[in-house]
PASEBA-1860 file (N, C-alpha, C; in nm, 3 decimals):
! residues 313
1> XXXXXXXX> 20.605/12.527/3.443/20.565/12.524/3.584/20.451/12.623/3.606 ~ 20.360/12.564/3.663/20.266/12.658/3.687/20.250/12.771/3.810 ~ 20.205/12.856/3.773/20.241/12.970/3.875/20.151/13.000/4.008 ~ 20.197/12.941/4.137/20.066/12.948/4.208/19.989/13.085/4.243 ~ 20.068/13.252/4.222/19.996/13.304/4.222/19.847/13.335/4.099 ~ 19.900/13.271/4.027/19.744/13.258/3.902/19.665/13.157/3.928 ~ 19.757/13.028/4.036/19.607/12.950/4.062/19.527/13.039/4.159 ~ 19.612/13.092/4.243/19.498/13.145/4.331/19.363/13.262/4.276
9> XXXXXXXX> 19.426/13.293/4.137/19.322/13.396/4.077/19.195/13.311/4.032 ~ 19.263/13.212/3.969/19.151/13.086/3.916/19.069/13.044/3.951 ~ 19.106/13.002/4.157/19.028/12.925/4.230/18.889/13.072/4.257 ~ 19.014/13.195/4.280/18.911/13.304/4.300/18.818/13.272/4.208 ~ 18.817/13.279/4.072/18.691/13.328/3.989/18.591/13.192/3.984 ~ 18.636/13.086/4.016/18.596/13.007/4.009/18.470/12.965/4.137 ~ 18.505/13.063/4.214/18.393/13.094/4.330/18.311/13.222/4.363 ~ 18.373/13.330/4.269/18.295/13.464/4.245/18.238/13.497/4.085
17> XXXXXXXX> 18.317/13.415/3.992/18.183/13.399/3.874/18.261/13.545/3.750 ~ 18.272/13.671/3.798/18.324/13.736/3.723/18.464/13.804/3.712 ~ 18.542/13.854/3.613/18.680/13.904/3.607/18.649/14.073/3.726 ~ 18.554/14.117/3.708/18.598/14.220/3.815/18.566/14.178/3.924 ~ 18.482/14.122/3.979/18.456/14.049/4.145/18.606/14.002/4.100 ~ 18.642/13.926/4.104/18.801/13.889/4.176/18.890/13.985/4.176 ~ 18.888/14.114/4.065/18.964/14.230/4.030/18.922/14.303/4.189 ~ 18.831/14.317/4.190/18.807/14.379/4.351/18.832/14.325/4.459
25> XXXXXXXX> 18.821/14.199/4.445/18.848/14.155/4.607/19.015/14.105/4.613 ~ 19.047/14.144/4.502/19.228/14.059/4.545/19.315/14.191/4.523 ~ 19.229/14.296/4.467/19.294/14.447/4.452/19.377/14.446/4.323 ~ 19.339/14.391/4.206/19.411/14.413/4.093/19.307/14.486/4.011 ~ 19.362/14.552/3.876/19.289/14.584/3.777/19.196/14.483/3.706 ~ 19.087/14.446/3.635/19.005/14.336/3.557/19.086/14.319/3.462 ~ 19.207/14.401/3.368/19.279/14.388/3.266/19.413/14.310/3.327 ~ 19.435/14.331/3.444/19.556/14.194/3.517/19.535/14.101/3.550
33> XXXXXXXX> 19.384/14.129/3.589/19.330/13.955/3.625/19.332/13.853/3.474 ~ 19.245/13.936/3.378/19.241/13.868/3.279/19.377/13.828/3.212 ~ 19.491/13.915/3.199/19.618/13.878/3.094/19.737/13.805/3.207 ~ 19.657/13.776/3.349/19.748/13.638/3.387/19.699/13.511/3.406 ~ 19.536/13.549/3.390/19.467/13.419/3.350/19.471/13.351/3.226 ~ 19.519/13.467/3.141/19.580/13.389/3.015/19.695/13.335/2.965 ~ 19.753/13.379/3.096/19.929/13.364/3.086/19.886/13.166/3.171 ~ 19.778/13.214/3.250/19.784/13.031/3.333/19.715/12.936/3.170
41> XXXXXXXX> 19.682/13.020/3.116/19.600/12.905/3.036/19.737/12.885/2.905 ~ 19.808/12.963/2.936/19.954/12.888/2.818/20.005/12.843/2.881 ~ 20.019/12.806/3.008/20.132/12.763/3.109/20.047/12.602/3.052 ~ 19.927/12.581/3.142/19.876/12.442/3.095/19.831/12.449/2.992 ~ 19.835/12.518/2.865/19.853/12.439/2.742/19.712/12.394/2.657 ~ 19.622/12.440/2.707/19.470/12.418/2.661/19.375/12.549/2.763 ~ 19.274/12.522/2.702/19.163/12.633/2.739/19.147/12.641/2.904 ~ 19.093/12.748/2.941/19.065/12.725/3.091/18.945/12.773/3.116
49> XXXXXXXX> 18.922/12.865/3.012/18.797/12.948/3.069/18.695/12.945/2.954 ~ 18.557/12.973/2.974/18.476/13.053/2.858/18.420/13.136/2.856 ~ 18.360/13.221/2.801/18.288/13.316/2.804/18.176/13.290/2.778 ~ 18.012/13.333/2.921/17.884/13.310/2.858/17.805/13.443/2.912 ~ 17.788/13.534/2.839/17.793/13.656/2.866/17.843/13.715/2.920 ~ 17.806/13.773/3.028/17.914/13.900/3.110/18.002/13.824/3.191 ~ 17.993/13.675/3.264/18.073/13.588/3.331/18.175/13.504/3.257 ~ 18.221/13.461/3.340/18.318/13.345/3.281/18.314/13.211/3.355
57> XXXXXXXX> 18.260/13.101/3.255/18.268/12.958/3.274/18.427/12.862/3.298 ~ 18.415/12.833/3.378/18.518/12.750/3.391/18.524/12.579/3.291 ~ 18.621/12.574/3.212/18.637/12.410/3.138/18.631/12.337/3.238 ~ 18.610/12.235/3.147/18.636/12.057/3.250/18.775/12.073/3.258 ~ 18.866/12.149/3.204/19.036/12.125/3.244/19.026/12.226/3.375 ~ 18.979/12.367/3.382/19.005/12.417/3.425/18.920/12.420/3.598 ~ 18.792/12.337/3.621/18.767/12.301/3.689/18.868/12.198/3.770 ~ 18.927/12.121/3.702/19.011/12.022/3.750/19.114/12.084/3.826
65> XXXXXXXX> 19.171/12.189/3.742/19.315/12.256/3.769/19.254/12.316/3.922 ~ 19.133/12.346/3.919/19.105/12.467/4.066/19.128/12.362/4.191 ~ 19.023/12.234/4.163/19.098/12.175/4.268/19.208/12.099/4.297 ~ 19.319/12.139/4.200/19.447/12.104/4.201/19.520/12.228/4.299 ~ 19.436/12.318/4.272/19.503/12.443/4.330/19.472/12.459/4.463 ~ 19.316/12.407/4.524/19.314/12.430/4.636/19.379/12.319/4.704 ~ 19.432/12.209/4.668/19.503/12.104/4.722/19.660/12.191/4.744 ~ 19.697/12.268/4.649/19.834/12.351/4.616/19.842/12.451/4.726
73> XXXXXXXX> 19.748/12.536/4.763/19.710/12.592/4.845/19.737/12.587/5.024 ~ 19.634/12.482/5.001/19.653/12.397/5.147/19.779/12.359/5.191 ~ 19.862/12.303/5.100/19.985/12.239/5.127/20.093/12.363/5.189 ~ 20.120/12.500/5.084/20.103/12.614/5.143/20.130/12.687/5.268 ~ 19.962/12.700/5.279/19.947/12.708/5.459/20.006/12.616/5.553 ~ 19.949/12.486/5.557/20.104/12.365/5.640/20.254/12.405/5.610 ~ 20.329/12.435/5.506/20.476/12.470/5.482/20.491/12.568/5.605 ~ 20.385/12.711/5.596/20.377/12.798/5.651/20.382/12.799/5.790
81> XXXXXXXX> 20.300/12.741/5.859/20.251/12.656/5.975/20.391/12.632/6.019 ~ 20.415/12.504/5.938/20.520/12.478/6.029/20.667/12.510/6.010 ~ 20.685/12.618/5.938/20.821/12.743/5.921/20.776/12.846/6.022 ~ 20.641/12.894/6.050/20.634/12.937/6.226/20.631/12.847/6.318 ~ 20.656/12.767/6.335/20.670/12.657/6.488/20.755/12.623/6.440 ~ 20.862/12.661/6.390/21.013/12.628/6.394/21.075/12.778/6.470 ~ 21.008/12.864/6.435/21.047/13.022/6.511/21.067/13.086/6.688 ~ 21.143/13.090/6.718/21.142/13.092/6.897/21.032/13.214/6.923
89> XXXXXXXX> 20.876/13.179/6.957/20.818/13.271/6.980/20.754/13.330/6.879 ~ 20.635/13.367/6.940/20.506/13.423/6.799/20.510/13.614/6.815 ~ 20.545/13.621/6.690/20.544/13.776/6.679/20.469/13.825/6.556 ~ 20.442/13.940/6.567/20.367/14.005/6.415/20.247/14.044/6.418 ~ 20.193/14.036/6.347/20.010/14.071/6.281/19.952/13.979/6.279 ~ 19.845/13.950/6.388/19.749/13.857/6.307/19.575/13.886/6.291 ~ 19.556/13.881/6.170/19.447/13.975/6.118/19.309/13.862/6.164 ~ 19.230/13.960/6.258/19.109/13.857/6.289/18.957/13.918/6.256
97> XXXXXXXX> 18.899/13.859/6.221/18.771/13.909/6.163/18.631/13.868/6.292 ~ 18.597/13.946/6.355/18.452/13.891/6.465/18.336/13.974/6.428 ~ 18.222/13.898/6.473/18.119/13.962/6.424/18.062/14.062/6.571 ~ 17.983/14.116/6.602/17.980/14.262/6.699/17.957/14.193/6.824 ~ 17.873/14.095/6.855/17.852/14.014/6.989/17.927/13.958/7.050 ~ 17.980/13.865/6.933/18.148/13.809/7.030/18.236/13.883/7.016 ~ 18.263/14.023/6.933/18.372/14.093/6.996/18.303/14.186/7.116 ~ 18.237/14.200/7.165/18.163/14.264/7.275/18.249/14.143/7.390
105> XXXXXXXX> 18.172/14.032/7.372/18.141/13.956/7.525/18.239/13.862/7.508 ~ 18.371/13.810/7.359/18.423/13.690/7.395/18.579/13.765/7.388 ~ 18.578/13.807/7.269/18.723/13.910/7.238/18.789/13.990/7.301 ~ 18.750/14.026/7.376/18.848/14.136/7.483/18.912/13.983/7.584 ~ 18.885/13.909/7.638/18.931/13.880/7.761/19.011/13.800/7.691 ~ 19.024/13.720/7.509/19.084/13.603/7.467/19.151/13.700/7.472 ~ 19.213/13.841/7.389/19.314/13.942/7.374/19.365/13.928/7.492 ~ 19.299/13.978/7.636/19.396/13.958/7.752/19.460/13.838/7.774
113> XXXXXXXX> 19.455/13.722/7.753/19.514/13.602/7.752/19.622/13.576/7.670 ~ 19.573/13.651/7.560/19.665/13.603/7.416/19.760/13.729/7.445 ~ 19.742/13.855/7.519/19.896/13.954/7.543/20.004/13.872/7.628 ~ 19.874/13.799/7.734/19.992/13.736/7.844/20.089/13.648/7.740 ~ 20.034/13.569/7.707/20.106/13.444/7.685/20.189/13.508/7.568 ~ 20.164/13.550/7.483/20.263/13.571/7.359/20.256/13.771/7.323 ~ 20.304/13.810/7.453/20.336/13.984/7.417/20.364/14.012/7.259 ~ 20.452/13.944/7.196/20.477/13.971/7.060/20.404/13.974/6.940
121> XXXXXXXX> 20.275/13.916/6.959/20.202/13.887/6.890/20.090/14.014/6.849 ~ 20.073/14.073/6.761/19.964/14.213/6.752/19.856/14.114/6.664 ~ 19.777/14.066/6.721/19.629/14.094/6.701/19.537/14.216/6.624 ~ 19.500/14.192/6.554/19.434/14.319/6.460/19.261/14.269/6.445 ~ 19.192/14.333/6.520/19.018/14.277/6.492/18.991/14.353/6.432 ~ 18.890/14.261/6.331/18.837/14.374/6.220/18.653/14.290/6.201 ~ 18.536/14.385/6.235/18.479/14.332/6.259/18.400/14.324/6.134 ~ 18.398/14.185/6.067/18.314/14.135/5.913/18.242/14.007/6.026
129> XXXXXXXX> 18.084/14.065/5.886/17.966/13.997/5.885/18.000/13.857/5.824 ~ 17.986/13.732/5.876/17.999/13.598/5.900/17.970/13.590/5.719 ~ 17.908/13.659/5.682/17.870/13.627/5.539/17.976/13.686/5.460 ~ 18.079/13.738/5.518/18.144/13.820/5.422/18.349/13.704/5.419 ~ 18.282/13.654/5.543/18.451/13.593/5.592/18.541/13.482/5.461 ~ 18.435/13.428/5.436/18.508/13.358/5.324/18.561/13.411/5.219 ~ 18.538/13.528/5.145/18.631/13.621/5.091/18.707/13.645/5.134 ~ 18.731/13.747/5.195/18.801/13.771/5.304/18.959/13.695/5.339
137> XXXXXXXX> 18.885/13.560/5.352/18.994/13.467/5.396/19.069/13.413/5.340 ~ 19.019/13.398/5.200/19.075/13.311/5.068/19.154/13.452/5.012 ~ 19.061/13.553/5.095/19.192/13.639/4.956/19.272/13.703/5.021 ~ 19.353/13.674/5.172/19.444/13.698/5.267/19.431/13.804/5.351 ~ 19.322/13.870/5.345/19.263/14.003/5.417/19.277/14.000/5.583 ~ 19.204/13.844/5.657/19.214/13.815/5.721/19.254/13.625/5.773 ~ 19.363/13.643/5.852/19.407/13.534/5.902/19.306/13.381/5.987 ~ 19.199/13.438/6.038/19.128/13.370/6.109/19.026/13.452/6.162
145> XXXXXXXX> 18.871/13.412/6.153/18.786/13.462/6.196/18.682/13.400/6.238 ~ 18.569/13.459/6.341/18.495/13.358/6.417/18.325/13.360/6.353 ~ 18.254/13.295/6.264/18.124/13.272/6.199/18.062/13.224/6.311 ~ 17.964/13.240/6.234/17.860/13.175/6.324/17.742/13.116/6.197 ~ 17.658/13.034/6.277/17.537/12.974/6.173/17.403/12.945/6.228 ~ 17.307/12.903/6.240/17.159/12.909/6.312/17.088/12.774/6.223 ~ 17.006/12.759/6.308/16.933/12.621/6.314/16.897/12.646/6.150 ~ 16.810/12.748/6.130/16.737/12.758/5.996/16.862/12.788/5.890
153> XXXXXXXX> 16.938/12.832/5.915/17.044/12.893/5.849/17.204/12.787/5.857 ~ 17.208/12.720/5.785/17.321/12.608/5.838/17.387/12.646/5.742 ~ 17.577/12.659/5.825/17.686/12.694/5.709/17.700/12.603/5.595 ~ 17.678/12.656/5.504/17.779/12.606/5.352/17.913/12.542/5.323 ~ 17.945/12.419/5.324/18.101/12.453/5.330/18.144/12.548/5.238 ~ 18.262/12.567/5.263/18.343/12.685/5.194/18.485/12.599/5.159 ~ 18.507/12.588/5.031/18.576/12.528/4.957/18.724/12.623/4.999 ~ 18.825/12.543/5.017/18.950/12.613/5.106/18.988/12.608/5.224
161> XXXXXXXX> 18.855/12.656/5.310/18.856/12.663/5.458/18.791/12.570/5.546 ~ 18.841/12.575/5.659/18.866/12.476/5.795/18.748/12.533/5.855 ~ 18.665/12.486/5.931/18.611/12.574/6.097/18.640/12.465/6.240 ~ 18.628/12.514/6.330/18.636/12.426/6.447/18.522/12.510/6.574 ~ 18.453/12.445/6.608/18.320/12.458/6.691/18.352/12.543/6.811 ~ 18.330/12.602/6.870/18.384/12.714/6.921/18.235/12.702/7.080 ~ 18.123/12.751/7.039/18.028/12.731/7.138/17.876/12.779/7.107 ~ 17.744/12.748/7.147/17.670/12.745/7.142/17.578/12.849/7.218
169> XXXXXXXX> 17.498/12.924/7.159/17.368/13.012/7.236/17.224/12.954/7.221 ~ 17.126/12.981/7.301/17.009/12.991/7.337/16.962/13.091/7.224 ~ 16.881/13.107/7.173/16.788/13.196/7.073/16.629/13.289/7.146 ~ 16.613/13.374/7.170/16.454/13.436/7.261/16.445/13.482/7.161 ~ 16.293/13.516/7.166/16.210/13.589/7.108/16.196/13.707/7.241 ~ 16.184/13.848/7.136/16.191/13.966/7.223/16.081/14.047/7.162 ~ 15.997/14.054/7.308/15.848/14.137/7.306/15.874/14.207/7.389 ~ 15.749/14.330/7.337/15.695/14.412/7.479/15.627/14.323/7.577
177> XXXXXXXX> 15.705/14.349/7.719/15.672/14.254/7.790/15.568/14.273/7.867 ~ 15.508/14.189/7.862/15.304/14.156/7.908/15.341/14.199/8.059 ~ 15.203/14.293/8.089/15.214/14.336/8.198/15.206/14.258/8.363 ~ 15.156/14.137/8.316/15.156/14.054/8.434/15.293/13.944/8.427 ~ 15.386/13.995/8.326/15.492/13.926/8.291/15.634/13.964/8.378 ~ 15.695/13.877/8.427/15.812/13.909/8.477/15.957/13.991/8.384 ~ 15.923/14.087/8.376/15.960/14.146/8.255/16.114/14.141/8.284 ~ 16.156/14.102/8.148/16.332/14.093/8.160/16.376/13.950/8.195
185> XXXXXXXX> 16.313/13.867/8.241/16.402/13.738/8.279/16.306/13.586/8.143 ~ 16.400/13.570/8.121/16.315/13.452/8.013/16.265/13.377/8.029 ~ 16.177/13.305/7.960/16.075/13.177/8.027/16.060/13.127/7.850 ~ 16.055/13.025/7.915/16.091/12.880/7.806/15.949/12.917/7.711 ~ 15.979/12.829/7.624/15.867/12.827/7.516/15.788/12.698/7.502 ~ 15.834/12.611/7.556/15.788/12.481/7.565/15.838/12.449/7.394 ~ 15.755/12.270/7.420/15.750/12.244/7.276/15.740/12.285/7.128 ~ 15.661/12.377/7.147/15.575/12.465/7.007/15.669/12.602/6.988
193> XXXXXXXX> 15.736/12.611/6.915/15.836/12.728/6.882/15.717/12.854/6.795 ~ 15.679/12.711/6.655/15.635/12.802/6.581/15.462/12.852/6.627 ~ 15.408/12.797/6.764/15.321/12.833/6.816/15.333/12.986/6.857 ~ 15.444/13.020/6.925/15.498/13.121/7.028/15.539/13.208/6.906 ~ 15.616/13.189/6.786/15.612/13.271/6.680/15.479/13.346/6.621 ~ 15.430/13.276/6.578/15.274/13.267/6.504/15.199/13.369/6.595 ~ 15.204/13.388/6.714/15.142/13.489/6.832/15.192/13.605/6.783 ~ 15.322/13.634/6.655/15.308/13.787/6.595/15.280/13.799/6.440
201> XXXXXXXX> 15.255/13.687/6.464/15.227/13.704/6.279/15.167/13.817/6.211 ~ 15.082/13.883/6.303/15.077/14.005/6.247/15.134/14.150/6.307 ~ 15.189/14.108/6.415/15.323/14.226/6.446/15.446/14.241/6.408 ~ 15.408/14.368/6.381/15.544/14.461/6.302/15.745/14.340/6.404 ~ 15.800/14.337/6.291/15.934/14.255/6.335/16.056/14.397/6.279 ~ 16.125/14.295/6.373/16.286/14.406/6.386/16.377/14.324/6.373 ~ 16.444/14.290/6.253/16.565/14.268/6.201/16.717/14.278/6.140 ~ 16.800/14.214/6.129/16.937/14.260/6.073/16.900/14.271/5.924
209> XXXXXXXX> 16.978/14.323/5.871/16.981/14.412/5.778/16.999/14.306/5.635 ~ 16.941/14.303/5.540/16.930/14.222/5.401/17.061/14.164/5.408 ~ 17.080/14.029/5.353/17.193/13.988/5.290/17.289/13.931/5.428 ~ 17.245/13.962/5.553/17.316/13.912/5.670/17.240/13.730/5.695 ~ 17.330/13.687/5.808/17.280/13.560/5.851/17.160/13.573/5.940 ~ 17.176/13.692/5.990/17.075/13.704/6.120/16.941/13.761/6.059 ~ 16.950/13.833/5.935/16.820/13.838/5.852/16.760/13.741/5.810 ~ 16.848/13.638/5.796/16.759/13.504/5.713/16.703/13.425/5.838
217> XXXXXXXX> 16.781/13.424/5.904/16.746/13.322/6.004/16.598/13.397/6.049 ~ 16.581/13.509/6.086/16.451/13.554/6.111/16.355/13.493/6.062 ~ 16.355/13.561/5.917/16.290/13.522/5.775/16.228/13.418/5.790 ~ 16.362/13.306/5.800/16.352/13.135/5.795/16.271/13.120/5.872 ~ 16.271/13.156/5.993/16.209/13.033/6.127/16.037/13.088/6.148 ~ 16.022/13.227/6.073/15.892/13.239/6.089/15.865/13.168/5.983 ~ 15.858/13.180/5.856/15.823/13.088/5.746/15.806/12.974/5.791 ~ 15.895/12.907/5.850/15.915/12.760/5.920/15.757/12.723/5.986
225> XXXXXXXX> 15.744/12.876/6.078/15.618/12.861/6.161/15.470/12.903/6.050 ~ 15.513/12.899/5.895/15.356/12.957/5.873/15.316/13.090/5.839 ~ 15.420/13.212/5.868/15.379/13.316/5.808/15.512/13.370/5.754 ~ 15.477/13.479/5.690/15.626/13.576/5.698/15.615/13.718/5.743 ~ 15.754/13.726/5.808/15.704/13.863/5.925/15.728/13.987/5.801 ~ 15.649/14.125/5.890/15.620/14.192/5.839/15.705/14.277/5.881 ~ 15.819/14.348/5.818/15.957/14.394/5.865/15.928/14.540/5.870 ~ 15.907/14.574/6.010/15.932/14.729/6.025/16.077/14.823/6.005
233> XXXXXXXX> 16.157/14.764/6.102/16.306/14.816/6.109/16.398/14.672/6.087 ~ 16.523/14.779/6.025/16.637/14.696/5.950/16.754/14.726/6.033 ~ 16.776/14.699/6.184/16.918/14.674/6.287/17.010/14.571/6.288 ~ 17.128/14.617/6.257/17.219/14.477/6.304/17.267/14.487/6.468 ~ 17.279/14.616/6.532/17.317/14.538/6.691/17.213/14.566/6.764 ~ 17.195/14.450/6.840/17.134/14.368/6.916/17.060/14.513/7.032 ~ 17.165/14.577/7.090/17.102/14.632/7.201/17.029/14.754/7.145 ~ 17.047/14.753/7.004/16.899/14.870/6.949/16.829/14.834/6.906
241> XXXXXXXX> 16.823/14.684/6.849/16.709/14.591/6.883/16.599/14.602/7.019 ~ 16.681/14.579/7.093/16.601/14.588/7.204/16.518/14.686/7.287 ~ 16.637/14.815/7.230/16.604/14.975/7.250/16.459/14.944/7.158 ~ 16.422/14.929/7.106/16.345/14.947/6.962/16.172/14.876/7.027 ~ 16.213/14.713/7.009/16.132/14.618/7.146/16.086/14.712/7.281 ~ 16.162/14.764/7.336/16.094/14.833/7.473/16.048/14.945/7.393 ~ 16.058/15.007/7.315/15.986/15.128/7.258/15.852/15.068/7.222 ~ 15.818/14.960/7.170/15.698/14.917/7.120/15.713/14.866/6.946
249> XXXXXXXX> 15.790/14.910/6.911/15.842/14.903/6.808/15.830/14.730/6.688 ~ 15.835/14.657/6.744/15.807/14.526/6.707/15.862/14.428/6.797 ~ 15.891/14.310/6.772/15.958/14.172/6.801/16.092/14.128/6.711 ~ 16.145/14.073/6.803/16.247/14.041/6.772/16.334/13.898/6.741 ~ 16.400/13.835/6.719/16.496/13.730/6.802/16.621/13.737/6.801 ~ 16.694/13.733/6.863/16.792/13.737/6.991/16.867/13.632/6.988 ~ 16.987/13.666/7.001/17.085/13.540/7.062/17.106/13.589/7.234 ~ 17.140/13.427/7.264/17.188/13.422/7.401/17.278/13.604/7.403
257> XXXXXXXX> 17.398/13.635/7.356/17.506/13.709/7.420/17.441/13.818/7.364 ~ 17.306/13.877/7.237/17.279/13.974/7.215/17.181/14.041/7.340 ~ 17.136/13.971/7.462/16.971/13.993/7.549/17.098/14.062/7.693 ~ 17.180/14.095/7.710/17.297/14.126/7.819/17.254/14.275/7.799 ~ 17.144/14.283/7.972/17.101/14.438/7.966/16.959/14.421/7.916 ~ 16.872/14.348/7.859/16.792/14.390/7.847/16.693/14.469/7.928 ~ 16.654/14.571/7.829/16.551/14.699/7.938/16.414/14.576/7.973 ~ 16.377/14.593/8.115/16.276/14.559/8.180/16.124/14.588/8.132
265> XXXXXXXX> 16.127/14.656/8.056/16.016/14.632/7.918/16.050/14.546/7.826 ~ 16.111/14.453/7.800/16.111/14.373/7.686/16.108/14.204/7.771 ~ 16.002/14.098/7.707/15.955/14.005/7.728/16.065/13.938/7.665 ~ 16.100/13.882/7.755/16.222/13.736/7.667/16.124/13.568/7.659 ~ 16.153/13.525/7.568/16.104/13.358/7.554/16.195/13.303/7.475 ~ 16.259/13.176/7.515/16.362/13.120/7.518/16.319/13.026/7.403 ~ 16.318/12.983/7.242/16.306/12.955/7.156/16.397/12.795/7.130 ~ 16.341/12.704/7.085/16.384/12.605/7.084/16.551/12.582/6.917
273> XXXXXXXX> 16.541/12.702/6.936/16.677/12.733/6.807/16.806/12.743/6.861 ~ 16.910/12.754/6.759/17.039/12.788/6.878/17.141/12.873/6.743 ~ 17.217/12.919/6.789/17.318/12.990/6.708/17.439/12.894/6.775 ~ 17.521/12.885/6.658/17.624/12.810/6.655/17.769/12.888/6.627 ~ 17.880/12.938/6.692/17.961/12.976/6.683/18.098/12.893/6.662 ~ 18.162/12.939/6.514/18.302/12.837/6.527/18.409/12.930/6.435 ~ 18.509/12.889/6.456/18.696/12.983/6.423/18.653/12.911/6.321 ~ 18.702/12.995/6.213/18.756/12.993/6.074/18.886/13.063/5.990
281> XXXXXXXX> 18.911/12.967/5.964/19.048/12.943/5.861/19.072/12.937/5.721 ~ 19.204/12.937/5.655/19.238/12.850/5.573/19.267/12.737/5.544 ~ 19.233/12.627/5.477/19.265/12.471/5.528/19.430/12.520/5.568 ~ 19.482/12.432/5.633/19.604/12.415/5.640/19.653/12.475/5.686 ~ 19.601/12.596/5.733/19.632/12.703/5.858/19.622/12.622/5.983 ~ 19.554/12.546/6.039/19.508/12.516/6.208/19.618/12.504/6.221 ~ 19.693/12.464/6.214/19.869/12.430/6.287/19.933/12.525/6.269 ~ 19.894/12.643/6.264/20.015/12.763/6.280/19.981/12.807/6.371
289> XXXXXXXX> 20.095/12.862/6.522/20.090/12.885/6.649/20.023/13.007/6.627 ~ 19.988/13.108/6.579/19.919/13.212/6.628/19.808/13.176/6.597 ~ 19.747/13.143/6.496/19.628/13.065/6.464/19.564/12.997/6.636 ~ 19.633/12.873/6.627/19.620/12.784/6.734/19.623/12.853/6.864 ~ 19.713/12.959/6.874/19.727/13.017/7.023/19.560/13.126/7.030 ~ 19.587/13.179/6.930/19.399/13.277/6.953/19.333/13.146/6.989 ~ 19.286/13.061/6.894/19.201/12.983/6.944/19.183/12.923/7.075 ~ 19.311/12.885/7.111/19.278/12.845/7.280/19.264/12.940/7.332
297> XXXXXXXX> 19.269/13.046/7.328/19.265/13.176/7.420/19.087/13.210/7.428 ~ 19.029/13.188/7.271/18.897/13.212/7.247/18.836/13.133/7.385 ~ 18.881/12.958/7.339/18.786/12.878/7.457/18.800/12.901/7.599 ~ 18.910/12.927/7.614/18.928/13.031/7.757/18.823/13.106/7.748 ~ 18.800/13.209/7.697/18.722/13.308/7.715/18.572/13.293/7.741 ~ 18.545/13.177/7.667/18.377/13.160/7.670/18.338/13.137/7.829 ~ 18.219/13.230/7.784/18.182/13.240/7.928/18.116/13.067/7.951 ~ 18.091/13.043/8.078/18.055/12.910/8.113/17.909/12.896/8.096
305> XXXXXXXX> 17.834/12.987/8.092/17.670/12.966/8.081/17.668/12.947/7.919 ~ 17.748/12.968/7.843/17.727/12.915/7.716/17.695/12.777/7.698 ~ 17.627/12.724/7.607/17.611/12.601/7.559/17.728/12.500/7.490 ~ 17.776/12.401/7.566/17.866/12.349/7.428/17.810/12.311/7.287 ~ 17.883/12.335/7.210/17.825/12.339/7.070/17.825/12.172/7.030 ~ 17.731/12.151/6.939/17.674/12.051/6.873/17.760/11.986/6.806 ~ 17.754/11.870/6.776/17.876/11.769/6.761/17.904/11.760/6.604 ~ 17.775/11.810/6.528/17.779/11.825/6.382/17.823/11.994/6.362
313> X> 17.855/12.063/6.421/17.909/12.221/6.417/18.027/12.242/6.338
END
């Protein structure tokens, strides 16, 4: 019989590539990962792995076996699911991962909703970068967390996990705002995005920090327009972005819920892009009541000037 805690090591390496990346993210030694990955490869009886330098290749058996496992997996989470909705009432921990904007403007008021309705329930936010959640999630850290993705930047599926569309922002571009400009309130961009971009192609830009979503998407959409910006400062929240913008400091872009407050020196233009926000899971999680209960609590929460999100989200 095969042991599902070694599939889950399997499927791990099989999406992080080496014996210590999974040794780190599941909290074992690289010498336990390896001598129960060898204990799975006597269980099924033929090879599983290879070695091609410092990584490890997965066989044609052992490819097979992973998505045997994430099918094993899934099934799992549903058992789980529904052994809590057999329980009178949701109690315990449930570990949630948000990124800094929607726990600012969406997370506090779903929490007030989600105390009313189910007091028993402890909620735990822990705030990881959208790029980081799929670890995270596969390796039980956190229960459910809310990503996001951008026009230039479109999510990956993630082998394991569920998402469900959650809601939609507006994207500005953020300047020092022109002196005959109504400074602080936004004005459309018309047709031409990468027109209204291209107007800094050679001013200094202010971005999130390497390796984030909100860095690429920058990156992306000027490229898109023809140049690549010339990166002064490296910020991930939004309102020192903007601190930065009214200093003179460079340009920016902005989501809808990051521009709340902007200083009256900074020029908003409303960009034909959008950021896409949606809950993420483990497959086979959506049907477990605390799962399901945050989530309705989330769509409660969204404010109404949000955009509904896109039907491919």
């Amino acid at each position: 019989m095969l042991d599902v805690r070694r599939l889950r090591l399997l499927r791990e390496l099989a999406r992080r590539g080496t014996i210590a990346a999974v040794a780190e993210a599941l909290a074992f030694s690289p010498s336990a990962v390896s001598q129960q990955l060898g204990v799975l490869e006597r269980e099924a009886g033929l090879p599983l792995l290879e070695r091609t330098g410092r990584r490890v290749r997965l066989t044609p058996a052992g490819e097979d076996l992973v998505r045997h496992a994430e099918a094993v997996l899934e099934r799992l989470e549903q058992a789980e699911a529904d052994l809590a909705g057999a329980r009178s009432g949701l109690a315990g921990a449930l570990r949630v991962g948000s990124f800094p904007t929607a726990t600012r403007a969406i997370v506090p008021a779903a929490l007030v909703t989600l105390a009313r309705r189910h007091p028993r329930l402890e909620p735990m936010i822990s705030e990881t970068d959208p790029a980081a959640v799929a670890h995270a999630l596969r390796a039980g850290d956190l229960d459910v967390a809310l990503v996001h993705e951008y026009d230039f930047v479109p999510a990956q599926r993630e082998p394991g996990l569920t998402t469900e569309p959650l809601y939609g922002e507006a994207m500005f571009l953020a300047a020092p705002a022109a002196p005959a400009a109504p400074a602080g309130t936004p004005q459309a961009a018309g047709r031409d995005q990468g027109a209204v971009l291209r107007t800094h192609a050679e001013t200094p830009w202010i971005t999130a920090t390497p390796g984030t979503l909100c860095h690429a998407m920058t990156v992306r959409a000027c490229q898109a327009a023809g140049f690549t910006p010339r990166v002064r400062h490296q910020v991930d929240e939004f309102a020192t972005v903007l601190a930065l913008v009214a200093a003179g400091q460079g340009v920016a872009v902005v989501p809808q819920l990051g521009i709340t407050g902007a200083d009256h020196a900074v020029g908003l233009t409303r960009l034909l892009m959008e950021r896409r926000t949606q809950l993420a899971f483990r497959s086979g999680a959506g049907a477990h009541p605390a799962v399901a209960a945050f989530g309705a609590a989330l769509r409660a929460a969204v404010p109404p000037e949000l955009a509904s999100p896109r039907a491919e989200a």
